[in-house]
Every structure is written in C-alpha cells, then in structure tokens.
Backbone as JSON, one array per atom type, in Angstrom:
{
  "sequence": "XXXXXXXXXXXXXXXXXXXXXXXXXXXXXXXXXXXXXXXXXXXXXXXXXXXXXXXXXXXXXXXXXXXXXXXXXXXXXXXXXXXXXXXXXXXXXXXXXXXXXXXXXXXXXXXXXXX",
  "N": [[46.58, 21.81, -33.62], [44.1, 19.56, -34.39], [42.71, 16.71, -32.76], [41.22, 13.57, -34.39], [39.03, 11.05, -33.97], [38.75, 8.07, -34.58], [36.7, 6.68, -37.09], [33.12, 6.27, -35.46], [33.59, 6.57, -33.58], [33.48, 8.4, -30.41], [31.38, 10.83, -31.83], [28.61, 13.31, -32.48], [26.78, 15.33, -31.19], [24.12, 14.79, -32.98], [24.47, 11.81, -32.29], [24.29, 11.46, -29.51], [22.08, 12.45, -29.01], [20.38, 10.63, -30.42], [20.93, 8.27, -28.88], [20.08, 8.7, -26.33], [17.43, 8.55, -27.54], [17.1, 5.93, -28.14], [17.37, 4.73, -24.89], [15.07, 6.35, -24.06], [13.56, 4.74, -25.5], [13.85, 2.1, -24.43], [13.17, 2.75, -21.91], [10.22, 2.4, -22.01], [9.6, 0.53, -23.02], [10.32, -1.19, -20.9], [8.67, -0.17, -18.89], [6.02, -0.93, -19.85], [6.13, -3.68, -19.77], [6.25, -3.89, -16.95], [4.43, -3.02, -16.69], [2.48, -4.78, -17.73], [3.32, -7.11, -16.72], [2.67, -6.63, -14.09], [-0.52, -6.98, -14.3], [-0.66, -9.66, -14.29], [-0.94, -13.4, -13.41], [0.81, -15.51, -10.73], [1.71, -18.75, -10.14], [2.57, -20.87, -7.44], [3.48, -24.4, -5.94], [3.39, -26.38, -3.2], [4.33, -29.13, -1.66], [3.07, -31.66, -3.13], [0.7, -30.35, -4.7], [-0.76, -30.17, -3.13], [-0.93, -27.61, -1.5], [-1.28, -24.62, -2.78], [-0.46, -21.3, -3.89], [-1.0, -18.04, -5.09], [0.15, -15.28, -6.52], [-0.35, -11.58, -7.42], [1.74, -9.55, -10.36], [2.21, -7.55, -8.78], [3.37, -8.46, -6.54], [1.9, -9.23, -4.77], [-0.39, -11.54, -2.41], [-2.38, -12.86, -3.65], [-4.34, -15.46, -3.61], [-4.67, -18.34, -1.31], [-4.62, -21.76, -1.27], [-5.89, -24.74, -0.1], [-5.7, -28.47, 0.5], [-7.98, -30.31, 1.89], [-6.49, -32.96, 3.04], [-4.09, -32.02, 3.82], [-4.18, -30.16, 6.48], [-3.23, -30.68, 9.38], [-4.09, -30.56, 12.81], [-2.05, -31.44, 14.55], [-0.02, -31.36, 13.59], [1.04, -28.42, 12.37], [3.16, -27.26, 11.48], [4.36, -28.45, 9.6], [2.29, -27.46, 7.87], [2.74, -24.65, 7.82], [4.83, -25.09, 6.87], [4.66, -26.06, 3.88], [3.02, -24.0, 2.92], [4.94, -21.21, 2.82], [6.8, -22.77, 1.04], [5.67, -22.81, -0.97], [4.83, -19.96, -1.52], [7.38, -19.14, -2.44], [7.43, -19.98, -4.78], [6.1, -19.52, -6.18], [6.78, -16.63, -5.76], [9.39, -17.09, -6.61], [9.1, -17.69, -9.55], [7.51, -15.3, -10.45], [10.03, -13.73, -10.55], [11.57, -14.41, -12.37], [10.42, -14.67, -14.84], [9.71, -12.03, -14.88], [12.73, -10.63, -15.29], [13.35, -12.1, -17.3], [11.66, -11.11, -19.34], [12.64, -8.72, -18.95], [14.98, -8.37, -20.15], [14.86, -9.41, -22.32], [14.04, -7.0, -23.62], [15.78, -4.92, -23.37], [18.41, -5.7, -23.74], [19.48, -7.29, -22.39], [20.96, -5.36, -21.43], [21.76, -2.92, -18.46], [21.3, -0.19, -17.03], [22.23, 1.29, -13.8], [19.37, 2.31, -11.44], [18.31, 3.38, -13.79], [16.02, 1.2, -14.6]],
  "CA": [[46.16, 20.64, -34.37], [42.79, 18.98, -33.48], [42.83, 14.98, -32.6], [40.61, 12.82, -34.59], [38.68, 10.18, -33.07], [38.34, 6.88, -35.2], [34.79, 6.82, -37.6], [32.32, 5.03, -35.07], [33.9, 7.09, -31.69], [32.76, 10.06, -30.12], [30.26, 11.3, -32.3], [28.63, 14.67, -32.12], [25.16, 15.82, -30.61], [23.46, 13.82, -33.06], [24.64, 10.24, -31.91], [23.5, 11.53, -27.8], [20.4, 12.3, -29.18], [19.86, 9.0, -30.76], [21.08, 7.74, -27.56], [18.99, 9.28, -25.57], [15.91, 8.13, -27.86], [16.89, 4.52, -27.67], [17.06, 4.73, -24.18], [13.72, 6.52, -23.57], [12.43, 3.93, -25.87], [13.83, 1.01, -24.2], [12.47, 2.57, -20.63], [8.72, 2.67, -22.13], [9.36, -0.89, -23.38], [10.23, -2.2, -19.48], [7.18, 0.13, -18.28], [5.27, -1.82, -20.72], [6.21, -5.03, -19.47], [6.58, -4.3, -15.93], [2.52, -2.86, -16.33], [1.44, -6.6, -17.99], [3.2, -7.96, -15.43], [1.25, -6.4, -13.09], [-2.02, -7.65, -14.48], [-0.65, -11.39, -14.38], [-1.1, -14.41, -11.96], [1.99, -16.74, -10.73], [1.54, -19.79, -9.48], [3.57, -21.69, -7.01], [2.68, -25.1, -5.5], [3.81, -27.34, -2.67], [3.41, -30.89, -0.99], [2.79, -32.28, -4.52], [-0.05, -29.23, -5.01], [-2.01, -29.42, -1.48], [-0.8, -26.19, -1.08], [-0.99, -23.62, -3.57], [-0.46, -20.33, -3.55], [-1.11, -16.95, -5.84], [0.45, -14.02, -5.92], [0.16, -10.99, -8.93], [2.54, -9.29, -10.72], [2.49, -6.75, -7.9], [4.22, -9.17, -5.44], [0.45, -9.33, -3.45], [-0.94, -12.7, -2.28], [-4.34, -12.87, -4.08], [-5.25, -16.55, -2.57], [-3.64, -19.73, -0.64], [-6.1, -23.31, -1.23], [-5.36, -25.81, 0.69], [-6.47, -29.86, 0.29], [-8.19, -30.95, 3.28], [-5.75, -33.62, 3.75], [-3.2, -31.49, 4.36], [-4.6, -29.98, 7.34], [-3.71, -31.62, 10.17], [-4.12, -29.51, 13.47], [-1.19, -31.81, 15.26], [1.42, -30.84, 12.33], [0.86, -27.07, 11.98], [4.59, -26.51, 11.44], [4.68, -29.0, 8.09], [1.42, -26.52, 6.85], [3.29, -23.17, 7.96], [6.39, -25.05, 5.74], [4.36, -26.41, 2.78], [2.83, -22.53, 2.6], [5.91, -21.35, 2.89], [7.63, -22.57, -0.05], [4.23, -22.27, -2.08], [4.7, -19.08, -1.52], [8.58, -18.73, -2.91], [8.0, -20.66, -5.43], [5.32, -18.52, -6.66], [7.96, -15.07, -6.32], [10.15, -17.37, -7.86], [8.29, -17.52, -11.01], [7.42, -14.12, -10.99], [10.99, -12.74, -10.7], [12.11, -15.28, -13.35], [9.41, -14.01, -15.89], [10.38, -10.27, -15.3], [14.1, -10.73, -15.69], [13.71, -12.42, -18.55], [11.14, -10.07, -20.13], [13.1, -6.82, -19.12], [16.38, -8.36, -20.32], [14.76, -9.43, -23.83], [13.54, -5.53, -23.68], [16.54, -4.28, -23.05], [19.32, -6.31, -24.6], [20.56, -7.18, -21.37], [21.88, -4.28, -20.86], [20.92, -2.11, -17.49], [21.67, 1.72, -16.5], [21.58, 1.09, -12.65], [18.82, 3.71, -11.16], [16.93, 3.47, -14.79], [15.1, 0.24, -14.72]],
  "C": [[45.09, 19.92, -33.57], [43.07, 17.21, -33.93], [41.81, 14.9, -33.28], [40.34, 11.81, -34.31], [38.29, 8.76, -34.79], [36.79, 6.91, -36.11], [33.9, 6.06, -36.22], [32.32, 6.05, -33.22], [33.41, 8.46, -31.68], [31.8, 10.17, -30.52], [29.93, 12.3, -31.83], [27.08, 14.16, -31.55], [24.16, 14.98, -31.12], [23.75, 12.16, -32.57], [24.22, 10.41, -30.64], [22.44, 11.68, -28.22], [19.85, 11.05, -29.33], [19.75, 7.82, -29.67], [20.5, 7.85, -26.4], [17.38, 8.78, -26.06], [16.08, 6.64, -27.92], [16.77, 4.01, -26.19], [15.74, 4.88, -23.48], [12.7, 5.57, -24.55], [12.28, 2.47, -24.95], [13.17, 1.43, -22.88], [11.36, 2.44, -20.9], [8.75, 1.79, -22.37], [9.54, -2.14, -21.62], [8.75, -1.8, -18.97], [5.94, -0.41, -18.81], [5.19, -3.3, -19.99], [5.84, -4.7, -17.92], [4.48, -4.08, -15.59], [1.63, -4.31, -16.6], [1.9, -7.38, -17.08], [2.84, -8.4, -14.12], [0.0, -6.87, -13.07], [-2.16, -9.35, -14.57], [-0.6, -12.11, -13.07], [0.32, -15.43, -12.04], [1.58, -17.72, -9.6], [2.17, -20.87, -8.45], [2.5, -22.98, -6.57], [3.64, -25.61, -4.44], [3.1, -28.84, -1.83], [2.6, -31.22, -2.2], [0.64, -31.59, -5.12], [-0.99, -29.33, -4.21], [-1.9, -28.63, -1.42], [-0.39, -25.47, -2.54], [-1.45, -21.8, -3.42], [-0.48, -19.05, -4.91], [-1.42, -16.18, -5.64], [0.48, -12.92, -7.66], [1.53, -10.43, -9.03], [3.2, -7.91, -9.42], [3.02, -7.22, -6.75], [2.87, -9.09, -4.25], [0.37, -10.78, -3.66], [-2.37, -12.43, -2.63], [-5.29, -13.97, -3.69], [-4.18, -17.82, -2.27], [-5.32, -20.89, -0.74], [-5.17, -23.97, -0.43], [-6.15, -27.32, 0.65], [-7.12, -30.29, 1.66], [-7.33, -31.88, 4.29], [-4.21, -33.28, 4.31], [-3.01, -30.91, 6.06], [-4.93, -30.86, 8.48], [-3.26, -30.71, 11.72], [-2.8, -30.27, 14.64], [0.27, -31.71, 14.55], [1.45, -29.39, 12.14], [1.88, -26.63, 11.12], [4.57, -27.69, 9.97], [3.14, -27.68, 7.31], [2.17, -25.19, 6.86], [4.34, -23.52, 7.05], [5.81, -24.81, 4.25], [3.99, -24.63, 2.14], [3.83, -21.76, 2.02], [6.91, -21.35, 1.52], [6.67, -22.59, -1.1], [4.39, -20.88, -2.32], [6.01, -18.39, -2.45], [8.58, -19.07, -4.01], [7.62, -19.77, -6.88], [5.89, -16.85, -6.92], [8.68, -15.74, -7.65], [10.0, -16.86, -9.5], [7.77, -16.51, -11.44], [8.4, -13.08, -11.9], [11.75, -13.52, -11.96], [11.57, -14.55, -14.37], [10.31, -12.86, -16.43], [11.39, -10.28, -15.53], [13.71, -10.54, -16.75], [12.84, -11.69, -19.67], [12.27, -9.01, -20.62], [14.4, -7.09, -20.26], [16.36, -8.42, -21.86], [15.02, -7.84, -24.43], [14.75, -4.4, -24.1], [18.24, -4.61, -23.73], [20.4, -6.8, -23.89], [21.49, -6.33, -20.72], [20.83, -3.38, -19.94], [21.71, -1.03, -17.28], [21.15, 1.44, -15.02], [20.56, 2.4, -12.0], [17.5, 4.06, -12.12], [15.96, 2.81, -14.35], [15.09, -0.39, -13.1]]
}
C-alpha cells in the first residue's frame, strides 16, 4: 500500500522544477540589485556635515571633504573621530539600502551560501 501525502505536499518533479526556476529567478533579481548598487553613491556625514564622507556601492571610499574649520592641527584626534563615524555612517546607509532591497527581492527569505 503506497502513503499519500496531503494535496499541496511533496509534489513530483514538476513542483522542483518550478522551484528551482523561482529560485534562479530570485538570484538574477539580487544580482540585479546588488549590480545598481554598485553604481550608487552613499553618503554619510559628521560634526553637523564638516566632515563628509563617500563611499560606492562597492564598499570603496570615492572622497572625504572637509570644512576648513574643522581642521585644527592641535585636535587631530576629534578629525580622525569626526572621519571616522562619517565614514560608518556612510556603510551604514549602504548596508541598510541592500538589505532592504535584497529582502524586498527575495521575500525575506535567504538560502545561506545563495545570496
């Protein structure tokens, strides 16, 4: 006597297939995102925006400004801070983005190893 599985469970060959093509769709939909996110700028700032910092989607530093009045050669260690978290604030806002892209992308759901 052969078990029957509930309508909806198991499924045969066709339901892995299907499963398999929503998957390889949803990975071309992160590689999608994770490529525009590559071509984008994030912005961090600190010390009420003397210091700003930008970095792309590739986690590179593309430029640091700085206000003149920030620069004071007897403080070094408040410019090495203000940098610093200009600089985190600026991942921050990167890794915030991409989450929340991939996760739209994806449905919140991750395959560790895939994405």
């Amino acid at each position: 006597m052969k078990a029957r599985l509930p309508q909806g469970y198991g499924g045969g060959p066709s339901n892995m297939n299907q499963m398999i093509k929503q998957a390889q769709k949803v990975q071309e939909d992160v590689q999608k995102i994770q490529a525009e996110l590559e071509e984008k700028d994030f912005v961090g700032t600190a010390g009420g925006g003397a210091v700003e910092v930008t970095v792309n989607g590739k986690k590179e530093v593309k430029s640091v400004s700085l206000k003149p009045e920030v620069v004071d050669p007897e403080d070094i260690e408040m410019l090495e801070d203000l940098i610093v978290a200009a600089f985190n604030e600026a991942m921050r806002s990167l890794e915030t983005e991409s989450n929340t892209r991939i996760d739209e992308a994806t449905g919140g759901f991750t395959i560790p190893g895939l994405f």
